[in-house]
C-alpha positions in Angstrom: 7.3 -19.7 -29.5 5.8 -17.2 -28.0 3.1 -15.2 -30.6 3.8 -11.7 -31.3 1.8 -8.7 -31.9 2.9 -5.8 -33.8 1.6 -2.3 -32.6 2.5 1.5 -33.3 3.8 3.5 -30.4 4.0 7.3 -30.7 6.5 9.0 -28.3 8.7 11.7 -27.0 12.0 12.4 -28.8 14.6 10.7 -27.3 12.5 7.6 -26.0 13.4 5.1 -29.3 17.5 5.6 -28.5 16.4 5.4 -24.8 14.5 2.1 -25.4 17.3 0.9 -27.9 19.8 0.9 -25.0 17.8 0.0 -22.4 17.2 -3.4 -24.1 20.3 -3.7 -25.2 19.5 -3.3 -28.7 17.1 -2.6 -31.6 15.8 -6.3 -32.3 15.2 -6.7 -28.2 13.1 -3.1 -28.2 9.6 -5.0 -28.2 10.8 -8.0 -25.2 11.8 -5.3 -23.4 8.8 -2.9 -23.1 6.5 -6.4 -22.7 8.6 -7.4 -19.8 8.6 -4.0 -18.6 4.6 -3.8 -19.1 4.2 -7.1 -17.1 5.9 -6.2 -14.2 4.3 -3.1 -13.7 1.1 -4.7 -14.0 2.2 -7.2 -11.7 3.5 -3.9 -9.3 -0.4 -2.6 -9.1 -1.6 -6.2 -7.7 0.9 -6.0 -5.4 0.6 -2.4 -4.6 -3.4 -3.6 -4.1 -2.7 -6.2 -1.6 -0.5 -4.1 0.3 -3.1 -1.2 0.1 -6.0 -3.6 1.3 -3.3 -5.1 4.2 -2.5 -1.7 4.9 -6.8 -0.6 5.6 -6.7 -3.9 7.8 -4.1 -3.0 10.1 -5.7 0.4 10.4 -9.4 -1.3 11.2 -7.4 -3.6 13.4 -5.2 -1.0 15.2 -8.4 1.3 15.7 -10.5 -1.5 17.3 -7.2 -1.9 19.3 -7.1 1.9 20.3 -10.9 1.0 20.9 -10.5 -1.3 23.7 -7.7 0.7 25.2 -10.1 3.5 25.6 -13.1 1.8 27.1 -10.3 0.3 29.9 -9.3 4.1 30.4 -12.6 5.3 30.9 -13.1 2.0 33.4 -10.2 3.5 35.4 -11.4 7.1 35.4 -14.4 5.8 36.8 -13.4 3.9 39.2 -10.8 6.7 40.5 -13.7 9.2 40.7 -15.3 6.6 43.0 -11.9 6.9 45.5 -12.5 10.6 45.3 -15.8 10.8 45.9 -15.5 8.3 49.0 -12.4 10.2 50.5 -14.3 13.5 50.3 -17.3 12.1 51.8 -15.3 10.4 54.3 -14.3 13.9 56.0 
C-alpha cells in the first residue's frame, strides 16, 4: 500500500466541488490531485527535452545555413571572375 500524506490545501471557491467531480468523488479527491501533480511534473521533463531538442535543431539548422552561405559567396566569386574576364576581353 501505497503511504499517504495528509496536507492542507487552501483554494479558490468552487475548486473542492470542482475536484469532487473531477475525481469522481470525495474519498478519490487526494489520488486524483497526486496523479494530476505527477503528470505534470512528468510534462516539464518532457517539455525540457523537447526545449533542449528544439536549441539543437536550431544550432544544427544555423551551421546548415552556414555552409549554404560560404558555397554562395564561392559562386559570387567565381561569377565576378567571368565578368571581370569578359570585360577585359573587349
Amino acid at each position: 500500500m501505497v503511504e499517504k500524506v495528509r496536507i492542507n490545501l487552501s483554494v479558490d471557491d468552487g475548486i473542492p466541488e470542482l475536484m469532487e467531480h473531477l475525481a469522481c468523488g470525495r474519498n478519490k479527491m487526494g489520488d486524483y490531485l497526486s496523479k494530476l501533480i505527477r503528470a505534470q511534473a512528468t510534462d516539464d521533463n518532457t517539455a525540457t527535452e523537447i526545449q533542449a531538442l528544439d536549441n539543437e535543431s536550431l544550432r544544427l539548422m544555423v551551421l546548415g545555413l552556414g555552409g549554404r552561405l560560404r558555397a554562395l559567396e564561392g559562386e559570387v566569386m567565381r561569377i565576378q571572375s567571368q565578368v571581370a574576364a569578359m570585360i577585359a576581353g573587349r
